[in-house]
N, C-alpha and C positions, 0 to 999 in steps of 0.2 A: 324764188326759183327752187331753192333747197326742199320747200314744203311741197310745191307740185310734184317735185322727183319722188319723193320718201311713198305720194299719194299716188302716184304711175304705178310703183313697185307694188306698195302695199294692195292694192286693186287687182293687179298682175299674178301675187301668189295668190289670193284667194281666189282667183279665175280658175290658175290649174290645179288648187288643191280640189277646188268645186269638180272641177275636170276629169281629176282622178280617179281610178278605180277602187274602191276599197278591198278590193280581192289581191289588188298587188301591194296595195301601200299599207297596211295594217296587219296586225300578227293575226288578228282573228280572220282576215283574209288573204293569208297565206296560210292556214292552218287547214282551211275549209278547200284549199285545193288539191285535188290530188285523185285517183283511181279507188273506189270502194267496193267492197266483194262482201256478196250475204252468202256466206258458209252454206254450204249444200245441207250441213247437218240443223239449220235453225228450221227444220218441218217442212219445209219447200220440197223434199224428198228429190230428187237428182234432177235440182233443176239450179241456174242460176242467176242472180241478178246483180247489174254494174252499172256505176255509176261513176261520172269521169266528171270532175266539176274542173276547168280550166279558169283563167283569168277571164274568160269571154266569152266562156258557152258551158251550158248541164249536158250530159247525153246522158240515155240510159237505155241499159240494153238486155236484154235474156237470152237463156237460151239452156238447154240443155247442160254446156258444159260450159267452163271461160274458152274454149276454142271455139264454139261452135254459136257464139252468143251474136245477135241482128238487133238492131235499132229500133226501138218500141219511139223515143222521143227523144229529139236534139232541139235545144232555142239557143238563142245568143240571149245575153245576163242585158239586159234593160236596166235595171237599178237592183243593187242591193241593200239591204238594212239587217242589222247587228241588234241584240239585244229584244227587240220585240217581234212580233207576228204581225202581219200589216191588219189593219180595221180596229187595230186596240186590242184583239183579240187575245187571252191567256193559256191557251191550249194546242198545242202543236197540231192534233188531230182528235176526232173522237175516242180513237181508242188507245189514247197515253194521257193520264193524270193531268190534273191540274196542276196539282203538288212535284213534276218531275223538275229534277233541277239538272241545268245544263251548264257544260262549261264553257260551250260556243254556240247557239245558234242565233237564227233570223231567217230573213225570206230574199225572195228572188223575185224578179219580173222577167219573165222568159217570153219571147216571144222567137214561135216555133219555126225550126227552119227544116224540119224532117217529122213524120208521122206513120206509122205503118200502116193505120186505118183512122175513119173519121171518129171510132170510138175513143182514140188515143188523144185525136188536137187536128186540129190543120195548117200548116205552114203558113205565116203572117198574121196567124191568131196570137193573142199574151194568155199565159196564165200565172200562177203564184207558183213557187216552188218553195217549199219551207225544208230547213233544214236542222238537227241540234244532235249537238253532242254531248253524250253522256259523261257521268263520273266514270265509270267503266274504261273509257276512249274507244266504245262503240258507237256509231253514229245511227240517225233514225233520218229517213226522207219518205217527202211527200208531195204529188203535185195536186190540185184543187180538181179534182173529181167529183164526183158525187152518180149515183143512182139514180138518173132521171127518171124514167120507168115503171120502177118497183120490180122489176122482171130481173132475176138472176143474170148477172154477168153482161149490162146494159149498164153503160157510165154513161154521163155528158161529162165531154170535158172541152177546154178553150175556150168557151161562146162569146168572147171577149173581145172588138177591135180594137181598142185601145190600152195601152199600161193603166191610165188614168180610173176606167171603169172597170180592170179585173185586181188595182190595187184594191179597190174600195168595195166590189159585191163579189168578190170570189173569198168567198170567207166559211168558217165552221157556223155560224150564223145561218149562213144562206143555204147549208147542207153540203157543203163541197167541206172535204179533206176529212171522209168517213174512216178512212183508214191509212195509216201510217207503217212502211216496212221498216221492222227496227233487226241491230244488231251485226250491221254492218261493219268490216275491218279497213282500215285505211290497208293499202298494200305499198 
């Protein structure tokens, strides 16, 4: 009887450690939550962009100023992963090194629950959200876009109904996550 109990319990914590979020129960996911601001002065010239990673959802938003900043894209966090880029992948984006070394990042499965236009996502789609922080303690974020088109200022992004299929072909690979905004402040 003593072994069935110890086998009840032990099957019962690994349910809800499985259960858990890594966002709340981990330093590296409590680290990665919080309000991040890209300084008007990083070349964006007076504009600005925010990013609010909670225990259970990314938003990010622009605008003008932090007062005047609208929702470009909010998902709720699907799974997260620490330490790698999902598909095996070794590069956060095309345009950050291979060689960049981070002190916290990994990725996100977001699937969308706000979109400003279809160029952005659409609500109920997934996509990747990749995140990392530097030696600096500036952060760099990105969600899996790409240039379908070839035409200036034309992305595809979301095209994904499942976690399963935007874990696995939403990748630098496949031409998604061309570019990365780095240099972000936690506030």
């Amino acid at each position: 009887m003593k072994k069935v109990k110890r086998w009840v319990l032990l099957a019962a914590a690994a349910f809800l450690a499985a259960a858990c979020d890594p966002l709340t129960t981990t330093a590296q996911g409590k680290e990665v939550q919080g309000a991040y601001v890209l300084p008007t002065e990083s070349g964006f010239g007076p504009w600005t962009e925010k990013y609010t990673v909670s225990d259970t959802e990314v938003r990010y938003e622009s605008g003008a100023d932090e007062t005047s900043t609208a929702v470009v894209y909010a998902g709720t966090i699907v799974k997260t992963v620490f330490n790698r880029f999902n598909s095996g992948e070794t590069r956060l984006a095309q345009n950050i090194g291979e060689e960049t070394v981070f002190k916290n990042f990994g990725y996100m499965i977001l699937k969308y629950t706000e979109c400003d236009n279809e160029g952005t996502g659409q609500p109920g789609q997934f996509n990747i959200f990749r995140f990392a922080e530097k030696e600096d303690g500036t952060w760099i974020f990105t969600q899996g876009f790409k240039n379908g088109s070839g035409k200036e200022g034309v992305y595809i992004n979301s095209l994904c109904g499942t976690a399963a299929k935007a874990e696995r072909e939403i990748t630098e690979k496949n031409g998604y996550f061309d570019f990365a905004s780095t240099g972000f402040l936690k506030k």
